[in-house]
GUGUPA-603680 format. One record per residue (C-alpha): residue in one letter; x, y, z. Coordinates in steps of 0.02 Angstrom, whole numbers, plus 50000, padded with zeros to 5 digits. Layout:
 res    xx    yy    zz
   A     X     Y     Z
...
This chain:
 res    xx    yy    zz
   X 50000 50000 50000
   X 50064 50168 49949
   X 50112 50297 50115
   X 49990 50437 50070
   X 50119 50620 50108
   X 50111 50662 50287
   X 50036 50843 50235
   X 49892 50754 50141
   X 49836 50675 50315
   X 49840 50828 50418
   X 49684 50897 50357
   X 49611 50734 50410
   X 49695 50723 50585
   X 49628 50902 50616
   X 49449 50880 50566
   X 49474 50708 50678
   X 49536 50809 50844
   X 49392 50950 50802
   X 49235 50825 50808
   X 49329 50691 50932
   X 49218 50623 51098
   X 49349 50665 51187
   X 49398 50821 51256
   X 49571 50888 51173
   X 49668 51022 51211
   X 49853 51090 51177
   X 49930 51230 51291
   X 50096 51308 51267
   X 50240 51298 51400
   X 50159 51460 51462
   X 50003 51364 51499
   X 49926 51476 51364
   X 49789 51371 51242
   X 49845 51341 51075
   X 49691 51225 51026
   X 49548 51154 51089
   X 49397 51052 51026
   X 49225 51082 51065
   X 49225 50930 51200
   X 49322 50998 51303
   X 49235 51180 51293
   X 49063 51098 51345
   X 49147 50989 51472
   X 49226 51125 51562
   X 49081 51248 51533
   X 49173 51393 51415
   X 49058 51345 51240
   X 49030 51520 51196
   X 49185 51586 51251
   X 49369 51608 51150
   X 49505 51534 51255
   X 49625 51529 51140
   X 49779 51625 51198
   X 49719 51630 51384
   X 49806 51559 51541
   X 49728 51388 51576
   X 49699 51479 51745
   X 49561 51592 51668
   X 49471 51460 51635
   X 49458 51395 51789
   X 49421 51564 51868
   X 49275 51563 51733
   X 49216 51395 51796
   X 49243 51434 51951
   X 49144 51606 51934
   X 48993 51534 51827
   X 48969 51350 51949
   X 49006 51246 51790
   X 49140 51118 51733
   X 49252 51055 51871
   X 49171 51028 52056
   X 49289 51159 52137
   X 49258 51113 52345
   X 49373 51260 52385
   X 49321 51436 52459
   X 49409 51515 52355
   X 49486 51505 52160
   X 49666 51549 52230
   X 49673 51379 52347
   X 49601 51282 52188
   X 49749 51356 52084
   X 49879 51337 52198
   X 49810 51121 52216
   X 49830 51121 52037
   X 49998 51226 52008
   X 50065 51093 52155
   X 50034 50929 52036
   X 50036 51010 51858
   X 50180 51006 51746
   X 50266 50887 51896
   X 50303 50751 51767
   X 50293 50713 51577
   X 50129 50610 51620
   X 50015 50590 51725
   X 49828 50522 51752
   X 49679 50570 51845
   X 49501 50578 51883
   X 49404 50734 51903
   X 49196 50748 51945
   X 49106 50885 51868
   X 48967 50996 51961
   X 48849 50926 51832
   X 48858 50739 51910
   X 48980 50679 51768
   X 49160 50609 51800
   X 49315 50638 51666
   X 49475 50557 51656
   X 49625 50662 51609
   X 49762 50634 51551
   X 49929 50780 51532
   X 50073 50734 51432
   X 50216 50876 51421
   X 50342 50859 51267
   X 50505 50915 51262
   X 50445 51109 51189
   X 50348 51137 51341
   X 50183 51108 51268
   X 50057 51008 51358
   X 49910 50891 51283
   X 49760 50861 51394
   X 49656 50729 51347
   X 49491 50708 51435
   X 49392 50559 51443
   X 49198 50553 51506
   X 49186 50409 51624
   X 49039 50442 51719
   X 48948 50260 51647
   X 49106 50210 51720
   X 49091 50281 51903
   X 48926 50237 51910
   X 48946 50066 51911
   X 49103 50084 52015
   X 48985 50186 52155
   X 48848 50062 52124
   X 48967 49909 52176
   X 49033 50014 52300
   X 48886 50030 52388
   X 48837 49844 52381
   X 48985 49794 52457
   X 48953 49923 52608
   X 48785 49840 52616
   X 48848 49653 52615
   X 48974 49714 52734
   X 48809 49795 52855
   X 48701 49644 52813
   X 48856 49512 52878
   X 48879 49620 53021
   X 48728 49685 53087
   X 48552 49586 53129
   X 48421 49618 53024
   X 48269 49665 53128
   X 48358 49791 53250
   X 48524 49848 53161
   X 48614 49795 53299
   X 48762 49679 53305
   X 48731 49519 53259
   X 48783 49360 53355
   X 48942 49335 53261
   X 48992 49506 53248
   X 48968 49530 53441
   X 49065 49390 53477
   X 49214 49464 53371
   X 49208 49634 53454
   X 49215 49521 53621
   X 49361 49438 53582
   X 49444 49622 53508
   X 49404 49686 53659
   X 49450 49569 53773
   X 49613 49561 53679
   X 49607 49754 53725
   X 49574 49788 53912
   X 49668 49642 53935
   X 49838 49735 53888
   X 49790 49879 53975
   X 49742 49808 54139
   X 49568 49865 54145
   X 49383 49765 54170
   X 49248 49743 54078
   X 49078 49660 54118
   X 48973 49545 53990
   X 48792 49539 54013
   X 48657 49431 53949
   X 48467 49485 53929
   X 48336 49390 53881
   X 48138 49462 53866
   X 48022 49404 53996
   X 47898 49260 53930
   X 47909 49322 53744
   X 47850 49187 53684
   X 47698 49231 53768
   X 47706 49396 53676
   X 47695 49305 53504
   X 47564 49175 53553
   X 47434 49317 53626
   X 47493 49475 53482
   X 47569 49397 53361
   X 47729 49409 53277
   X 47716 49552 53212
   X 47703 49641 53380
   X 47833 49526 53427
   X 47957 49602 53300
   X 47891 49776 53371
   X 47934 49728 53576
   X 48099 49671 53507
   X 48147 49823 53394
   X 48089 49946 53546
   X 48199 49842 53693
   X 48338 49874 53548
   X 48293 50073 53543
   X 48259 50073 53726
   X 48430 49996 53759
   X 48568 50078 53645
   X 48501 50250 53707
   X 48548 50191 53874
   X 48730 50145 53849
   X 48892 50246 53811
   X 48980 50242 53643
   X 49099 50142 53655
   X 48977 49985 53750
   X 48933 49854 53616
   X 48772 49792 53589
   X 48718 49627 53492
   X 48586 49534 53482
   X 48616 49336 53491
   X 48464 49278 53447
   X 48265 49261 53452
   X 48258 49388 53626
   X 48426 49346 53678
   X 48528 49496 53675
   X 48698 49537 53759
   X 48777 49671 53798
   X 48974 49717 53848
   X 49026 49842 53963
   X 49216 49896 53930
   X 49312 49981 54059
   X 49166 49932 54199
   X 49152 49832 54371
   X 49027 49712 54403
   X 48937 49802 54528
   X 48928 49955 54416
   X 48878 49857 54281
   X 48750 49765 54380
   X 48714 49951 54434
   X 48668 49998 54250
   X 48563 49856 54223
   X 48438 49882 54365
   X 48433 50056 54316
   X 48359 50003 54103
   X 48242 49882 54215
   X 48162 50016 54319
   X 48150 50142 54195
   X 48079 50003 54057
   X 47946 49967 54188
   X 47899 50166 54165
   X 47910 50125 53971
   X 47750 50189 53863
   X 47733 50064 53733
   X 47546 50076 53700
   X 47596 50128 53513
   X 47642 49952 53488
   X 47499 49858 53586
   X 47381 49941 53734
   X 47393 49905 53906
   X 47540 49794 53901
   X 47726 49817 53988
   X 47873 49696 53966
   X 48019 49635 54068
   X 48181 49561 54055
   X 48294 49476 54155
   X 48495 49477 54130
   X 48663 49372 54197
   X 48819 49469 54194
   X 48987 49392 54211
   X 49161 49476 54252
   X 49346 49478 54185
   X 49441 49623 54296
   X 49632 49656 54332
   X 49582 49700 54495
   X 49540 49637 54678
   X 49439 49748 54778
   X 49499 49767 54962
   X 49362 49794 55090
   X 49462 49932 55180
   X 49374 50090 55131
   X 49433 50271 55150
   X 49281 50344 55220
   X 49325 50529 55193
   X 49334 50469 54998
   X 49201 50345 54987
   X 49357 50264 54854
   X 49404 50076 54900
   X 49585 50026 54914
   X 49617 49935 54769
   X 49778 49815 54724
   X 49825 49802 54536
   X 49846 49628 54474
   X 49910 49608 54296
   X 49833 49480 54186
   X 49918 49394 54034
   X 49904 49511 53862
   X 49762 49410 53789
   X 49823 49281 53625
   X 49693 49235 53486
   X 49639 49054 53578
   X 49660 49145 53764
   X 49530 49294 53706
   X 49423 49145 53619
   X 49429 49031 53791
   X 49395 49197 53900
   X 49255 49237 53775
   X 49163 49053 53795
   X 49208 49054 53989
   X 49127 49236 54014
   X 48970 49190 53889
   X 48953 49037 53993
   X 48927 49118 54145
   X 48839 49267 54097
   X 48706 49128 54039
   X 48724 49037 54187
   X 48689 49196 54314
   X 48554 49235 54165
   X 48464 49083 54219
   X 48471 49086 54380
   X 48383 49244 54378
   X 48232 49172 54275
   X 48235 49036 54408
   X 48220 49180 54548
   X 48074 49238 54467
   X 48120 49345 54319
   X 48154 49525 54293
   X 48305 49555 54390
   X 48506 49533 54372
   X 48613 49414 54427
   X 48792 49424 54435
   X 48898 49258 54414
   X 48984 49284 54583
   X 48812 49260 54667
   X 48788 49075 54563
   X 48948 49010 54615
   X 48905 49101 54809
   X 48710 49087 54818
   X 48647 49252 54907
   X 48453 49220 54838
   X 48345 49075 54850
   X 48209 49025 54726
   X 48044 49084 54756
């Protein structure tokens, strides 16, 4: 095949550039526009004005001025300059994305040659970003869905028990307690034979509300299953935490929940269990009210030691748990009273 002369294919190439999809343009080493195509006027919002000749900095103080083109989230057109003036011209090439206030997203590209003059290419990529935001988002929501349980947005049973372990891991290293403690709903399954299920869902999603406002940000709480629920108490005794729990039973006993079903109030009795780094003297300062305390290290938690001290505190926050339903329900039991009975059943 004959080479056609370079000059005949310049007509051509130019014509090519003019009516290309993509946004072209060619600056000088003065950053002064030599050329442009009308992509890249409409993308950056300067149709019906001539840049030719002008700084590439007036037309960002025009786009900047008239709200179109890039997505400028600076005050002012001086700190958008000076970001730009920091990366442009830093290398022969480089590659970027940039969102436009009109919703659309354009990859650029800058390529300097060896006279100074710089090519920008821009690319519209906003079919592109979509689908990248779209997947985005559906992993965040697998990520919420495998975390969280369903009916209350809590924690669900797995994720509470890896929080557990974190945190035992945690308080463990710096020496401080923290308190585990089981609740389960008073004869719910009385709730679903008399209401239904549907109220059912309602009494569960409410103890959920009616909890987490009751607990500090950094307390975790999970529900396990059905109307099991647990909650951990970092950086808390047992009799504090015990405490806390009496406190959400006497004010849900003030609860209005005749929204969800009239003249009806529900209970719930809990079990909470212990791991502490400290041994409470009974020698009390009485001008303090602040008991003498001795500091007794325990070993940085490993991966199976946080797992065993996990299983050994669920175990006996569920065993206190029960004894409480066996003392009659709606009330908290702390595992030191199983293993030293101070109640008897009713």
């Amino acid at each position: 095949m004959d080479k056609k002369p370079l000059e005949l294919v310049y007509p051509f190439l130019t014509e090519a550039l003019r009516l290309s999809e993509n946004g072209l343009a060619v600056l000088d080493k003065h950053n002064h526009f030599i050329f442009y195509n009308n992509t890249f006027a409409k993308m950056f919002g300067f149709v019906e004005q001539d840049m030719v000749g002008k700084h590439f900095d007036d037309m960002m103080r025009f786009a900047f001025t008239h709200k179109q083109g890039p997505n400028i989230e600076h005050e002012t057109i001086e700190e958008w300059l000076e970001l730009i003036h920091t990366n442009q011209r830093k290398s022969t090439f480089r590659r970027f994305e940039v969102d436009l206030v009109d919703g659309c997203w354009l990859q650029l590209s800058e390529q300097v040659y060896h006279n100074g003059d710089m090519v920008i290419v821009c690319t519209d990529i906003t079919q592109l970003k979509q689908v990248e935001f779209a997947l985005r988002n559906a992993q965040t929501e697998l990520n919420r869905l495998a975390l969280t349980d369903e009916l209350t947005g809590i924690a669900n049973r797995r994720h509470f028990f890896q929080q557990l372990e974190h945190e035992i891991k945690r308080l463990s290293r710096l020496q401080l307690p923290l308190c585990l403690v089981m609740m389960d709903i008073d004869n719910f399954k009385l709730v679903n034979d008399r209401y239904g299920h549907q109220v059912g869902d309602k009494i569960l999603q409410h103890f959920t509300q009616f909890i987490s406002t009751r607990t500090r940000p950094y307390d975790i709480f999970g529900r396990l299953g059905g109307e099991e629920f647990a909650l951990l108490l970092p950086e808390t005794t047992v009799d504090t935490a015990q405490k806390i729990v009496m406190r959400m039973m006497s004010s849900l006993a003030n609860e209005d929940i005749s929204a969800i079903v009239a003249d009806f109030q529900y209970q719930f009795s809990a079990g909470v269990s212990a791991l502490t780094p400290v041994i409470i003297r009974h020698s009390i300062d009485n001008s303090t009210d602040i008991a003498d305390v001795e500091q007794v290290a325990l070993p940085i938690g490993t991966g199976s030691q946080c797992r065993s001290d996990a299983e050994k505190l669920v175990a006996e926050a569920d065993k206190a748990l029960y004894h409480a339903k066996t003392l009659g329900r709606n009330r908290a039991v702390i595992w030191d009273e199983v293993m030293l009975p101070r109640h008897k059943p009713s």
